[in-house]
N, C-alpha and C positions, 0 to 999 in steps of 0.2 A: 182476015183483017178486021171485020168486024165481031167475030170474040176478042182479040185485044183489044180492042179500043175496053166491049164492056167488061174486061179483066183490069182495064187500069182503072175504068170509072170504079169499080166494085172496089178495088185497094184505095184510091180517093177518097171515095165513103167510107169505109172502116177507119182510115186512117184520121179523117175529121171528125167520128165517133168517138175513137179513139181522144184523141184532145179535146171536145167538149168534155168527155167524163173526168179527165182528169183536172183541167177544168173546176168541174163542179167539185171536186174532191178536194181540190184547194180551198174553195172558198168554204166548202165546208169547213176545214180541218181550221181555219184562220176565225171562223166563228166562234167555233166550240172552245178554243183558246180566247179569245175575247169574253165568251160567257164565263168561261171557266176566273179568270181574271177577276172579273166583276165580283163574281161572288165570295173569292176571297179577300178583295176589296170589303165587300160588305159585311162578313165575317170579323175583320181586321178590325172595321170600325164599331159591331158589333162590342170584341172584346173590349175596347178602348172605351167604351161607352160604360158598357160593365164594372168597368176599374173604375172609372168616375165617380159611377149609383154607389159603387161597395164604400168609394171615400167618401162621398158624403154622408150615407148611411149612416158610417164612425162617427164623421162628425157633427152629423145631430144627434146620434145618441150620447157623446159626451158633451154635448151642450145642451143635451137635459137632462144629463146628472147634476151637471155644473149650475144650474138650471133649479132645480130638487134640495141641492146642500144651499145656494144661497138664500131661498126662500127658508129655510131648517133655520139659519142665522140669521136670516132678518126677523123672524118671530121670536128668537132665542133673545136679541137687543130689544126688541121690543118689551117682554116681559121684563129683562133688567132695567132698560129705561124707565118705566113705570114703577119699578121698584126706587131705583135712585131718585124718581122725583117725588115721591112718599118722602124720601130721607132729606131730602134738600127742604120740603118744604115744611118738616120737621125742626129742622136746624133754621130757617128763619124764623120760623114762632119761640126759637128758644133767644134768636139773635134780638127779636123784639121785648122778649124776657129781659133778657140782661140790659138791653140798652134803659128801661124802666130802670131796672136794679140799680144799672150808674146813676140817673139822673138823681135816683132818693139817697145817695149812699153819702154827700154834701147833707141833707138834715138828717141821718141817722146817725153821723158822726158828729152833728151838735148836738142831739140829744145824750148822746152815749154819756159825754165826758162828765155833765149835771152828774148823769144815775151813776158811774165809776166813785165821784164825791161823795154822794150822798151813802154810798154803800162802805166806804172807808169809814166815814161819820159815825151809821151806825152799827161796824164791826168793833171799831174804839168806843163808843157807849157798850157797849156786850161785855166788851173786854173788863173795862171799869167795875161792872156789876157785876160779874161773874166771880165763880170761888176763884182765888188768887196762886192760881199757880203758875209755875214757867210766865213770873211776869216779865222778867226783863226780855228774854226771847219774844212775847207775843208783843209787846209795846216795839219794839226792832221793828219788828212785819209791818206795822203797822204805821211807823215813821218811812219805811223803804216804801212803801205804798204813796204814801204823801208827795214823796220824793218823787216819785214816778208820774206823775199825773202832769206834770211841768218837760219833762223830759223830751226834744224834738225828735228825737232819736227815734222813739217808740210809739208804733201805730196805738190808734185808740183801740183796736182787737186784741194787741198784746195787755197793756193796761189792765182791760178788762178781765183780760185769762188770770191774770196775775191777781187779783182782785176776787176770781172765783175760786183759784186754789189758796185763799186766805181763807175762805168762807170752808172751802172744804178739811183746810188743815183741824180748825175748830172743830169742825161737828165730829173727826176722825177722834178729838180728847174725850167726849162723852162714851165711847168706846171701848177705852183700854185701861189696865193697868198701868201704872206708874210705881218708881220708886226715882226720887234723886234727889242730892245735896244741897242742901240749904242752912238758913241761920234763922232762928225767933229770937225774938226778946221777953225772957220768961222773968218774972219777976225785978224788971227792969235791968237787966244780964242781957248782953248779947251772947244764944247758944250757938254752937253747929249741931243742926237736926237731922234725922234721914226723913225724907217725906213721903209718905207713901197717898198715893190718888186712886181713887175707884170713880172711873169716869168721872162725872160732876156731882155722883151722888155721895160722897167724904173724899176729903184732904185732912188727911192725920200726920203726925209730927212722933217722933221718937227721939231724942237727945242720944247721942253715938254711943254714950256707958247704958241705955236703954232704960233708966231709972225714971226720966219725965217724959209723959207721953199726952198727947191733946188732941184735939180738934176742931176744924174751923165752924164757927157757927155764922150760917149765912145770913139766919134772922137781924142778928146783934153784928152782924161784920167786924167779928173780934173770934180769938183764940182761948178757946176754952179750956182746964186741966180736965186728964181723963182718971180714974182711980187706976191706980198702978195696977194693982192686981186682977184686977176685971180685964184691962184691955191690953196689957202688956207684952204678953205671947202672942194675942192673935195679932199685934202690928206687927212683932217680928214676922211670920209665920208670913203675913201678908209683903213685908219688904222681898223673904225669900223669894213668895211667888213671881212678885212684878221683874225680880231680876231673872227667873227662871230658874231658879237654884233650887225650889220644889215643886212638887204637880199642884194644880190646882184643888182645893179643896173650901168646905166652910167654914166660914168666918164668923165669930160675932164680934161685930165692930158698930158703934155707934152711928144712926143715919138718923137723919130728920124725916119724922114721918111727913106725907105731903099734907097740905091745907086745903082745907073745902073751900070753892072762891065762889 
């Protein structure tokens, strides 16, 4: 009797041995799943964390490129700015310039129109005293000049231009040859002459049958005869040249030597 009782107690005991251990085996096994858990947890938020640092990483490093190029270009407007205000402030000193220039350009253009007059004045005094050739053409000029000085039409700059290429047509006759058609009055006869010009220094006369031939003397402001035979060839010879109908060559032709003054 008393081995069975301690055979049930002894299977009691194993048997509640038994279920403590398994027991602890649970709660273990329910741990290690819980640790286990966490740390993938923590892992999980690790990588997530990771992807975050990697994004913003990007994104400060392309906001300090973006960063790097705007300062490239705000130095880059800066030197143009500095240049453009050289040029601006160039362009107001020229704007200061001109506004001067208009305020004088009311008395330049009253002084002008006097000197335009006076210069007509003494182009027609020149005309007068000068050897007489191509008079009716330079007295023309010289009337349409006149003309022009009245004219509302035309600025006092044009006037003027007009006025300079009078002055320049003259000085261009000291220059050149001549030959062309005219009339004298030779022994109180009205001739037809061929005129032949050597700048201003002779105006010589040839009658068309080439028999009377003369020259202007500036002294005596009169027409003088030449001896036929002396100068007779060399006017033709010179009329050839002026038309271009020979090469040029020497002449002897009548000239006024100059005067000691």
């Amino acid at each position: 009797m008393t081995k069975h009782r301690l055979k049930n107690v002894l299977i009691a005991a194993l048997v509640s041995s038994g279920a403590l251990i398994g027991t602890a085996a649970t709660v273990q096994a329910s741990t290690l799943d819980s640790i286990l858990e966490v740390g993938e947890a923590k892992n999980k938020a690790a990588r997530q964390s990771q992807v975050k640092i990697d994004r913003l990483a990007d994104e400060t490093r392309d906001l300090l490129n973006d960063y790097k190029t705007v300062n490239k270009q705000i130095d880059g407007l800066k030197v143009y700015n500095e240049r453009l205000q050289k040029q601006i402030n160039n362009q107001l000193a020229r704007i200061e310039d001109i506004d001067e220039s208009i305020e004088q350009v009311t008395v330049i253009q009253r002084q002008m129109t006097p000197l335009v007059i006076r210069m007509i004045d003494g182009l027609e005094k020149f005309v007068e005293l000068d050897v007489p050739f191509h008079m009716e053409e330079r007295s023309k000029r010289i009337a349409f000049l006149r003309a022009n000085v009245d004219r509302s039409d035309l600025s006092v700059a044009e006037k003027f231009r007009q006025v300079l290429e009078a002055y320049k047509i003259e000085n261009e006759y000291g220059r050149k040859l001549d030959a062309y058609k005219g009339s004298v009055e030779i022994d109180g006869v009205e001739r037809d002459v061929n005129f032949f010009r050597v700048g201003r220094v002779a105006l010589l006369y040839q009658t068309t049958d080439s028999e009377v031939s003369g020259a202007w003397d500036q002294n005596s402001r009169s027409w003088v005869s030449l001896d036929r035979g002396e100068y007779r060839n060399a006017i033709m010879k010179g009329l050839r040249i002026a038309r271009k109908e020979a090469s040029i060559d020497l002449m002897n032709l009548p000239v006024a030597s100059p005067e000691a003054k």
